[in-house]
VMD Tcl script that builds the backbone (N, CA, C; Angstrom):
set m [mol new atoms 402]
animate dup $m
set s [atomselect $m all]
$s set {name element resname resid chain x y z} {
  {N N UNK 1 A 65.718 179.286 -94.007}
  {CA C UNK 1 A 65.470 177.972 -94.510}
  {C C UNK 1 A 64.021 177.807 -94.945}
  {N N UNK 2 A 63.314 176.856 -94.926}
  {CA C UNK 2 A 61.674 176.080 -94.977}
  {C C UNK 2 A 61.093 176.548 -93.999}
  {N N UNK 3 A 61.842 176.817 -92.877}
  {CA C UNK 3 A 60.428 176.595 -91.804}
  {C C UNK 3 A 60.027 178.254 -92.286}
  {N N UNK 4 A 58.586 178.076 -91.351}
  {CA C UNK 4 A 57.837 178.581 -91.089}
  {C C UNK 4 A 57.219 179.108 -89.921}
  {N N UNK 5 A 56.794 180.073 -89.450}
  {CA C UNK 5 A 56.075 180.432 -88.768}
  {C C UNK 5 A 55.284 181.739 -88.608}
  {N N UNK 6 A 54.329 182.164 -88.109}
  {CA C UNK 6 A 53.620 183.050 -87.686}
  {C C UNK 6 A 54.000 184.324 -86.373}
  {N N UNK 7 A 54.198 185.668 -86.376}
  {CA C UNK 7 A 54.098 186.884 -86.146}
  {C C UNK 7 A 53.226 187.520 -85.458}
  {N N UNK 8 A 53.061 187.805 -84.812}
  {CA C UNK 8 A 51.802 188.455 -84.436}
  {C C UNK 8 A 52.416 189.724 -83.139}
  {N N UNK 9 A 51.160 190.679 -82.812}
  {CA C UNK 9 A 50.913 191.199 -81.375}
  {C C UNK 9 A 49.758 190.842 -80.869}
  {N N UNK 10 A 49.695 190.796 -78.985}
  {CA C UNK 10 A 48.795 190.678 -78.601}
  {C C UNK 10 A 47.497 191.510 -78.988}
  {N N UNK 11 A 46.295 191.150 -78.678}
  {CA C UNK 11 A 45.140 191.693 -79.096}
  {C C UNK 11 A 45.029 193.453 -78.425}
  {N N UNK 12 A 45.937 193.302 -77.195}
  {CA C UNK 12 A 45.947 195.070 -76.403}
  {C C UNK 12 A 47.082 196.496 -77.384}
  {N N UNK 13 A 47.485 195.164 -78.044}
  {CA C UNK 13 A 48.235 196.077 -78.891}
  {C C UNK 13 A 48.023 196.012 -80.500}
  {N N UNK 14 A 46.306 195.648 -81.075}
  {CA C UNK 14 A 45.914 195.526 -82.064}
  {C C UNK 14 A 46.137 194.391 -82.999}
  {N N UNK 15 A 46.729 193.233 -82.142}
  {CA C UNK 15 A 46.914 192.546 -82.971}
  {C C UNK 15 A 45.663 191.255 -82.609}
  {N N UNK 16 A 45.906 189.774 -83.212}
  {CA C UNK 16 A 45.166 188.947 -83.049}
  {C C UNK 16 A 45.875 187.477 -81.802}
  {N N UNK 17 A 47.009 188.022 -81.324}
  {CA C UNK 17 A 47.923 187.319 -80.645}
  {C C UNK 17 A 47.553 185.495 -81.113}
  {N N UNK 18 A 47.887 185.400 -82.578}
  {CA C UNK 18 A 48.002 184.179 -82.989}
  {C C UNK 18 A 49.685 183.279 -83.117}
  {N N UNK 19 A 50.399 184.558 -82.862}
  {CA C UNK 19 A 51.996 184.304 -82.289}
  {C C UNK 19 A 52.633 185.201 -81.997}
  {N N UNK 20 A 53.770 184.346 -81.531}
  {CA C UNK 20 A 55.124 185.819 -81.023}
  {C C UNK 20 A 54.969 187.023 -81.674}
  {N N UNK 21 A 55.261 188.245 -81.160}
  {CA C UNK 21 A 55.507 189.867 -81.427}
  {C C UNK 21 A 57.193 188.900 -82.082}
  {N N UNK 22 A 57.253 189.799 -82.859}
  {CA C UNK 22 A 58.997 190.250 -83.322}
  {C C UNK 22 A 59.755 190.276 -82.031}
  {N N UNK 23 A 59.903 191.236 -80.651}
  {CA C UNK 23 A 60.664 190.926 -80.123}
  {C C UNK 23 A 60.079 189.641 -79.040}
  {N N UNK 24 A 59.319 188.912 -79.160}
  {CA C UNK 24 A 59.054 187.566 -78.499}
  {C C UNK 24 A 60.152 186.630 -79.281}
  {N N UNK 25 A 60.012 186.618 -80.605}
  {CA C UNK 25 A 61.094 185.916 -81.195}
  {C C UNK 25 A 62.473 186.219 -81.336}
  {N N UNK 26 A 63.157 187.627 -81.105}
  {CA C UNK 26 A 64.145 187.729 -80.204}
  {C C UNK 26 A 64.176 187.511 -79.209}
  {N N UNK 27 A 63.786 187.611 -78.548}
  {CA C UNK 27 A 64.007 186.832 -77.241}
  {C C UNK 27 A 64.214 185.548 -77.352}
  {N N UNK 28 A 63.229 184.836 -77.835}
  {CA C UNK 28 A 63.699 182.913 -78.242}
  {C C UNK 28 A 65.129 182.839 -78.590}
  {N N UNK 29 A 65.020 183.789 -79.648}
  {CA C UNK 29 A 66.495 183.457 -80.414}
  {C C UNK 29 A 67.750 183.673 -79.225}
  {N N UNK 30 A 67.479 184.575 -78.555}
  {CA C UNK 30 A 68.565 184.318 -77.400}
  {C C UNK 30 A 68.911 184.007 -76.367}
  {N N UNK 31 A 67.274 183.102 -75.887}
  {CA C UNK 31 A 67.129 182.100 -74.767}
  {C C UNK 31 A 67.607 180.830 -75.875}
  {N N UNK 32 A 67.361 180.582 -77.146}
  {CA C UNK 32 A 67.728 179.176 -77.711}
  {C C UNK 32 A 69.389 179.333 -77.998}
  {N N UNK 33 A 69.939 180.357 -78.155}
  {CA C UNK 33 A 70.991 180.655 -78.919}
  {C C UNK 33 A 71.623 180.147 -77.291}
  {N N UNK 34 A 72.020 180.486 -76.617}
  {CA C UNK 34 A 72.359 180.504 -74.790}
  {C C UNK 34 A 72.277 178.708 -74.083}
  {N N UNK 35 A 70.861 178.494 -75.054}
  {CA C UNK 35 A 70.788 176.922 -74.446}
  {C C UNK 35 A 71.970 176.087 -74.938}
  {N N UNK 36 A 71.587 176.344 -76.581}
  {CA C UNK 36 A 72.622 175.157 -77.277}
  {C C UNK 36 A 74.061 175.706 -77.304}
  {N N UNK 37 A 74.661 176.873 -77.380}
  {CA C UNK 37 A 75.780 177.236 -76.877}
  {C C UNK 37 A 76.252 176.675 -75.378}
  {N N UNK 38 A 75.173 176.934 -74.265}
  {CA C UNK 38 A 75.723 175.947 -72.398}
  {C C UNK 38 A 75.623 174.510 -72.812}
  {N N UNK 39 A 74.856 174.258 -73.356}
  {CA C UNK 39 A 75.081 172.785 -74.071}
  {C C UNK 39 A 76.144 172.281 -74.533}
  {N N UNK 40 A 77.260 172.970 -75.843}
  {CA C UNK 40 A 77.726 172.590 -76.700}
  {C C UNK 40 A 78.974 172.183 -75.402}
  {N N UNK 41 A 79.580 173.446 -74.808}
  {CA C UNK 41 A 80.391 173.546 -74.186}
  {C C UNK 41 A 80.628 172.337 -72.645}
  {N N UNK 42 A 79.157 172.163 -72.190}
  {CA C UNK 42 A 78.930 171.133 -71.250}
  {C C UNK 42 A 79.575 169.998 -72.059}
  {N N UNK 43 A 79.106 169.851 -72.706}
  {CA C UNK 43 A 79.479 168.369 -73.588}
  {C C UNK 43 A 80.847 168.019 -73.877}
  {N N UNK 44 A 81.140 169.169 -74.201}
  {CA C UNK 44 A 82.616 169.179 -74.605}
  {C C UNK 44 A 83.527 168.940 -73.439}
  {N N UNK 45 A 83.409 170.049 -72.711}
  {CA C UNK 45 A 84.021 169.884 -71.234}
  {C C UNK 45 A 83.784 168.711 -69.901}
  {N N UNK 46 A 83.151 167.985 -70.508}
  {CA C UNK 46 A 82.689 167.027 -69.689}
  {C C UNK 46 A 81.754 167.220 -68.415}
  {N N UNK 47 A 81.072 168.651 -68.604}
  {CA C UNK 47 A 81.028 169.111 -67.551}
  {C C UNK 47 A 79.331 168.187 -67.091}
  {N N UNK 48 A 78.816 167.696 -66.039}
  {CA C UNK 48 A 77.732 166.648 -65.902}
  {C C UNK 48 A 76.155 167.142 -66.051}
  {N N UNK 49 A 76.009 168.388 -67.021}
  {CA C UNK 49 A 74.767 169.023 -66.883}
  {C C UNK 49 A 73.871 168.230 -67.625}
  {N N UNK 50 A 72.554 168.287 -66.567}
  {CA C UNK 50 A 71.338 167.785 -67.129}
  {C C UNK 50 A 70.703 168.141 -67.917}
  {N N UNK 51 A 69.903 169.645 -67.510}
  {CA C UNK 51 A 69.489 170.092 -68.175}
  {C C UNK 51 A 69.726 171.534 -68.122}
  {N N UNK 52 A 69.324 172.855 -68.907}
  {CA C UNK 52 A 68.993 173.868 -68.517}
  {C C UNK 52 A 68.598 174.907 -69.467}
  {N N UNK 53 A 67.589 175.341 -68.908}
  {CA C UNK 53 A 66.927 176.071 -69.465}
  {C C UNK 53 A 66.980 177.769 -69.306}
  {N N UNK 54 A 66.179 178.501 -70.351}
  {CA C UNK 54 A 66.816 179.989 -70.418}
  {C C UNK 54 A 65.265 180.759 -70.337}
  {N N UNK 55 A 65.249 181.843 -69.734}
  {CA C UNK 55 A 63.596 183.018 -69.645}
  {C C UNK 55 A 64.405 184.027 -70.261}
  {N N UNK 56 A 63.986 184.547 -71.272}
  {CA C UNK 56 A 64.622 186.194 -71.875}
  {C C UNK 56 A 63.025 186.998 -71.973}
  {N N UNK 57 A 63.284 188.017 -71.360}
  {CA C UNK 57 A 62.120 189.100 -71.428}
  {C C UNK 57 A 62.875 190.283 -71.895}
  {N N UNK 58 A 62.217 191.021 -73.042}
  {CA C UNK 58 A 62.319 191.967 -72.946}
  {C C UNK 58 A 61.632 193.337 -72.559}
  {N N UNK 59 A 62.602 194.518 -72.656}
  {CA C UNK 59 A 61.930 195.729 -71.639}
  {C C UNK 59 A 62.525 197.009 -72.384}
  {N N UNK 60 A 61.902 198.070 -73.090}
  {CA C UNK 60 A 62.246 199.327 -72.863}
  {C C UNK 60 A 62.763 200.146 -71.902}
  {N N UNK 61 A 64.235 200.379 -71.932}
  {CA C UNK 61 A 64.950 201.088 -71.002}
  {C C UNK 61 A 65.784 202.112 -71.542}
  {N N UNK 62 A 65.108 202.792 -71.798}
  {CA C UNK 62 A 65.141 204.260 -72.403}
  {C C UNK 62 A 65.582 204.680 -73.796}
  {N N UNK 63 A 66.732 205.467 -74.221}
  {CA C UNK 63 A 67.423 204.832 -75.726}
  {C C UNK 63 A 67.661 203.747 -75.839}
  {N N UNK 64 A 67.765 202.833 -75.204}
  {CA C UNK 64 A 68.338 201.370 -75.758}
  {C C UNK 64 A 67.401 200.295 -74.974}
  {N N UNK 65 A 67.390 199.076 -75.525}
  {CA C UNK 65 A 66.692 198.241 -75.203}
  {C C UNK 65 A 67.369 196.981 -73.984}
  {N N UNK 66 A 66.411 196.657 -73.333}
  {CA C UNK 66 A 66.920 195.599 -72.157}
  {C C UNK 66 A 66.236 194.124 -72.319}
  {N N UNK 67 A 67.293 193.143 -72.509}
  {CA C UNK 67 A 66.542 191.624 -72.455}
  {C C UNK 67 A 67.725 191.194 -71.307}
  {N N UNK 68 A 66.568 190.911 -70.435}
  {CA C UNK 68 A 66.884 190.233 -69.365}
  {C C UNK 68 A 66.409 188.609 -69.584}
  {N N UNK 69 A 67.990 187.757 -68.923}
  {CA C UNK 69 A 68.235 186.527 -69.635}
  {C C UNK 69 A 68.425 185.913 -68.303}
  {N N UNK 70 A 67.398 184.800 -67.861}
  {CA C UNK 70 A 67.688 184.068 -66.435}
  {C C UNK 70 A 67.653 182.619 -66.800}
  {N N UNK 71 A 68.522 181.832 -66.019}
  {CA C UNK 71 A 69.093 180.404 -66.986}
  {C C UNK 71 A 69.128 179.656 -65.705}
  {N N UNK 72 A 68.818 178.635 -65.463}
  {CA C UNK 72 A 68.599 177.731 -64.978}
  {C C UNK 72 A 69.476 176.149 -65.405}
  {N N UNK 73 A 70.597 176.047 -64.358}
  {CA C UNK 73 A 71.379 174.919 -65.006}
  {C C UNK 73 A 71.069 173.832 -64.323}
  {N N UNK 74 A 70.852 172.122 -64.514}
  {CA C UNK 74 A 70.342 171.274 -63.870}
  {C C UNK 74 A 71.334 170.150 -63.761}
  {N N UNK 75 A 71.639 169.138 -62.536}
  {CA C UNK 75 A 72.389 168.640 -62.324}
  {C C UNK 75 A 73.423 168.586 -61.335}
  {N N UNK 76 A 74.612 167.430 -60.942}
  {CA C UNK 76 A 75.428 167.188 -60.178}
  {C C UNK 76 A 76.432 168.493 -60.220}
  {N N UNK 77 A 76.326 169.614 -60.802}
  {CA C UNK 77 A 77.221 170.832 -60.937}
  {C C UNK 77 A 78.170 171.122 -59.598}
  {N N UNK 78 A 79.032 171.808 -59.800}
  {CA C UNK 78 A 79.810 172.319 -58.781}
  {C C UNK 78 A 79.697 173.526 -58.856}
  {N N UNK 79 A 80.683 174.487 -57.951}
  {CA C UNK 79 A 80.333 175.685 -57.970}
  {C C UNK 79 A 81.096 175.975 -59.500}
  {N N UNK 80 A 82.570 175.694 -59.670}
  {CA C UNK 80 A 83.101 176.012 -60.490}
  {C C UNK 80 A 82.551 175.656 -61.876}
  {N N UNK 81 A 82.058 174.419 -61.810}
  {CA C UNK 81 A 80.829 174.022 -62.922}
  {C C UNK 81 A 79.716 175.134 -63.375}
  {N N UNK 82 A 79.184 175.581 -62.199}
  {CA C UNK 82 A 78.685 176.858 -62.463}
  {C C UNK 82 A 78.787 177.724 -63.108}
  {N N UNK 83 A 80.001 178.457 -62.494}
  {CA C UNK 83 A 80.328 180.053 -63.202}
  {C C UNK 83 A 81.082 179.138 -64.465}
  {N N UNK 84 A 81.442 178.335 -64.564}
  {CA C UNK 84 A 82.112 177.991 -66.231}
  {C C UNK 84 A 80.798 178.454 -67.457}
  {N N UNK 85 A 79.566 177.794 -67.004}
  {CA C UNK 85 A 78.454 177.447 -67.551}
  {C C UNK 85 A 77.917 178.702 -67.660}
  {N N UNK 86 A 77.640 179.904 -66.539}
  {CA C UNK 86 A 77.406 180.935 -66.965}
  {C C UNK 86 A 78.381 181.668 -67.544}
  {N N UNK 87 A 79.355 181.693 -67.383}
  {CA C UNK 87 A 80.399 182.547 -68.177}
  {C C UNK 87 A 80.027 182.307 -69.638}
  {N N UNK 88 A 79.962 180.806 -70.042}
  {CA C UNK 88 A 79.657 180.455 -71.706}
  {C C UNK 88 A 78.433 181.044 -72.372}
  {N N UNK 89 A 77.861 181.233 -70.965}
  {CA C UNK 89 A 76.057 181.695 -71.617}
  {C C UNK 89 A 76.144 183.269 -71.995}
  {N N UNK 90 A 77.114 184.097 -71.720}
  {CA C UNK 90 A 76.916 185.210 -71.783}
  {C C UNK 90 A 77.951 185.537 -72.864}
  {N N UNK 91 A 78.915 184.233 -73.911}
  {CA C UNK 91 A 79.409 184.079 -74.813}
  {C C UNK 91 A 78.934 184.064 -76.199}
  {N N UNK 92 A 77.268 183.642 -76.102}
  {CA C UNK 92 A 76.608 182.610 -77.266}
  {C C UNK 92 A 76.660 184.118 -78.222}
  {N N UNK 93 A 76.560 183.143 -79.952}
  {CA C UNK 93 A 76.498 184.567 -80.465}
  {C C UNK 93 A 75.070 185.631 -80.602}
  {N N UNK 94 A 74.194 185.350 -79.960}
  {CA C UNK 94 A 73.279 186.158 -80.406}
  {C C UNK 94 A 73.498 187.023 -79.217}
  {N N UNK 95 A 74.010 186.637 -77.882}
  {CA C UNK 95 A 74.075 187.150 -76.975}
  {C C UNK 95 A 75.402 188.762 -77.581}
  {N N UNK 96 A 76.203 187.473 -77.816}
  {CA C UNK 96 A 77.407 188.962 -78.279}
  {C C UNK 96 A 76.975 190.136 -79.854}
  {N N UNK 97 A 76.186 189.696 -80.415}
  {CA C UNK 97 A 75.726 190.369 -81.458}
  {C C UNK 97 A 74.342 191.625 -80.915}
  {N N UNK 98 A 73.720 191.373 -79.870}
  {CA C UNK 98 A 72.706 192.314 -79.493}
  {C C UNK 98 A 73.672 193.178 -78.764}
  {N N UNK 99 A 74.693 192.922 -77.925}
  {CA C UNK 99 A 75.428 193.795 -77.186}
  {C C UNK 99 A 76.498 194.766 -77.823}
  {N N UNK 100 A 77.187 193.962 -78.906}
  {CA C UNK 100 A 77.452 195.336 -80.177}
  {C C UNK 100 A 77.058 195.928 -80.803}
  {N N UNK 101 A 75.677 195.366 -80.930}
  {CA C UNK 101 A 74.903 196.322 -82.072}
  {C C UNK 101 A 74.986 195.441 -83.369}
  {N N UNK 102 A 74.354 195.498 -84.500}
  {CA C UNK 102 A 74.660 195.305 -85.922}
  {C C UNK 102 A 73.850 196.088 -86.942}
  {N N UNK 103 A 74.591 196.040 -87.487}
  {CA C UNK 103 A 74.082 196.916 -89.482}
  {C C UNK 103 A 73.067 196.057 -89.479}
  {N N UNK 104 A 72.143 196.796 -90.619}
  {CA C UNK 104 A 71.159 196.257 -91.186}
  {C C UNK 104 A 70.873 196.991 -92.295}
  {N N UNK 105 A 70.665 196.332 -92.975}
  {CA C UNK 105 A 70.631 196.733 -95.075}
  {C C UNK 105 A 69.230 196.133 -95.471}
  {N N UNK 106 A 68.298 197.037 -95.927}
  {CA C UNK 106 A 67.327 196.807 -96.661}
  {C C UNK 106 A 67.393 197.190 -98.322}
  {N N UNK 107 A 66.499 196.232 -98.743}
  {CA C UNK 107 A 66.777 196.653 -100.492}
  {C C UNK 107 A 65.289 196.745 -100.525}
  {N N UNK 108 A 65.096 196.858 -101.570}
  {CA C UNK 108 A 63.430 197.048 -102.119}
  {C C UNK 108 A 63.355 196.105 -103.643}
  {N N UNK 109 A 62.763 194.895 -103.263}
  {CA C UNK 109 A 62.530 194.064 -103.912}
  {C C UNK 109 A 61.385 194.120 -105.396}
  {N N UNK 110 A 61.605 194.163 -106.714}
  {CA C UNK 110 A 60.550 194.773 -107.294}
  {C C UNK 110 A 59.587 193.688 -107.234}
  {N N UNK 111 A 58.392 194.184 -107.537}
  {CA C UNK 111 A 57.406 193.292 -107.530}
  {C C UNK 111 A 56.850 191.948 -108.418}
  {N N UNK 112 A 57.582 192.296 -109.674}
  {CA C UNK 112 A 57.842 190.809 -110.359}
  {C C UNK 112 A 58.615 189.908 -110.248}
  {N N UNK 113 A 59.687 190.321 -108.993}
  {CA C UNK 113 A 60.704 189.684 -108.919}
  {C C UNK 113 A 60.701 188.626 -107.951}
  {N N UNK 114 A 61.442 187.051 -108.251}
  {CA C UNK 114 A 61.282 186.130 -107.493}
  {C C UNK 114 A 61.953 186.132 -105.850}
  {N N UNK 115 A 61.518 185.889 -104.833}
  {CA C UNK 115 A 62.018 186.036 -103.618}
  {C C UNK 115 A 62.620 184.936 -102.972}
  {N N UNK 116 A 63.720 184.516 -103.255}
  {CA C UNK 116 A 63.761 182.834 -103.181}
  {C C UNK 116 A 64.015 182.618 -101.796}
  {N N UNK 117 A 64.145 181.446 -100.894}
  {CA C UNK 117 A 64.340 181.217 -99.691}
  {C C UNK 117 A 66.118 181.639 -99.496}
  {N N UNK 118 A 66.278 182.224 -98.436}
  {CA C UNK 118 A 67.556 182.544 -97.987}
  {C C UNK 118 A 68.471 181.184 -97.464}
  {N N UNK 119 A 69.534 181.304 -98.264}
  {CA C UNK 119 A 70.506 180.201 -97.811}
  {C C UNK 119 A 70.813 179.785 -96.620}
  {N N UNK 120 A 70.538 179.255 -95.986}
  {CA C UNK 120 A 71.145 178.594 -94.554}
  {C C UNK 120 A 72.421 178.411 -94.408}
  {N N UNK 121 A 72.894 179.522 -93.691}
  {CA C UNK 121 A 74.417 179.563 -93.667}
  {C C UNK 121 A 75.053 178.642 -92.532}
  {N N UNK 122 A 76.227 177.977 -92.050}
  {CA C UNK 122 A 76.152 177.533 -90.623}
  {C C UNK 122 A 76.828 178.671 -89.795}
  {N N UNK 123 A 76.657 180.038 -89.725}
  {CA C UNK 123 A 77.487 180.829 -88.988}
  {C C UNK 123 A 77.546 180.751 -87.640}
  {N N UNK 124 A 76.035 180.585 -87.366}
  {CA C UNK 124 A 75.802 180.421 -85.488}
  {C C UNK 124 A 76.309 179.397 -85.410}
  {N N UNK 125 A 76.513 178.128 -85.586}
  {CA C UNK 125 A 77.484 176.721 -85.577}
  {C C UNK 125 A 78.543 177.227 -85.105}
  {N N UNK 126 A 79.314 178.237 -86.188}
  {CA C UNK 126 A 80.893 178.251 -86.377}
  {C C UNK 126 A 81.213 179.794 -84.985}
  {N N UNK 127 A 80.149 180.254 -85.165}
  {CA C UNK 127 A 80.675 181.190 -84.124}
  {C C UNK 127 A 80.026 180.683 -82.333}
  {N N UNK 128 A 79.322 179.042 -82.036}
  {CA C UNK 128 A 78.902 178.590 -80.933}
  {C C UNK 128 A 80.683 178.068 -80.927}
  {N N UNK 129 A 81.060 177.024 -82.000}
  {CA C UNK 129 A 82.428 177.098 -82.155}
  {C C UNK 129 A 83.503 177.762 -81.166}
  {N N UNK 130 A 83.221 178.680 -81.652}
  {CA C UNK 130 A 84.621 179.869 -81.755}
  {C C UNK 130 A 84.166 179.958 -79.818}
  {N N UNK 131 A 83.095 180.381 -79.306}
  {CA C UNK 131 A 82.433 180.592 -77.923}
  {C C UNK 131 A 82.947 179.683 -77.003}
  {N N UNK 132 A 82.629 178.254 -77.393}
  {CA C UNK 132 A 83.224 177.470 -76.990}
  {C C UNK 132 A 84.390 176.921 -76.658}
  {N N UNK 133 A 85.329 177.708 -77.524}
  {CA C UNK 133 A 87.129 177.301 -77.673}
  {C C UNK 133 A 87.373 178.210 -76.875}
  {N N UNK 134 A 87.079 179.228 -76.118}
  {CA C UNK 134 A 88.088 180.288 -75.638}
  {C C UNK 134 A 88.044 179.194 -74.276}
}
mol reanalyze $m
mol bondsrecalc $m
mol representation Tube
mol addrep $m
């Protein structure tokens, strides 16, 4: 879409730490992706959550990579309220898209050529959706 933001690494790793590393912003994306997915489903289900919030760190763990995701649900919950709420969190799609893997396609853009802003699709909508219905 429009927005915007800034990239960076910390200064120990040559950078000017004026923002997130690349995987700092994966990580957001799947502490935010986790929130509004336990959200969508609370709401729906009537279930009485206040609030809750998500920590994703990631970690090099050998060939493959580890983001560890700790969530914090707030409110009159029950137990069964609980595991409903985590069960959904480990549904959201960014959550199920890092755990299969995905393609990735690069092109090489020529240099006179215009780069226009990428369409805003609603897919994460339709697949918080789909998370939500099972």
């Amino acid at each position: 879409g429009t927005a915007k933001f800034l990239a960076d690494e910390p200064i120990s790793a040559g950078g000017m730490s004026t923002g997130p590393s690349p995987y700092g912003i994966l990580s957001a994306a799947l502490g935010a992706c986790t929130v509004m997915t336990v959200r969508l489903y609370a709401r729906r289900q009537n279930i009485p959550l206040e609030n809750v919030s998500a920590r994703v760190t990631h970690h090099r763990a050998g060939a493959k990579d580890r983001f560890i995701k700790e969530i914090q649900l707030l409110g009159p919950l029950s137990a069964s309220d609980r595991e409903r709420l985590f069960a959904i969190a480990q549904k959201c799609p960014v959550h199920l898209t890092l755990e299969r893997g995905a393609e990735v396609e690069t092109a090489l853009v020529p240099p006179d050529a215009e780069m226009p802003l990428p369409q805003c699709a609603d897919e994460h909508a339709q697949d918080m959706e789909k998370a939500c219905a099972r």
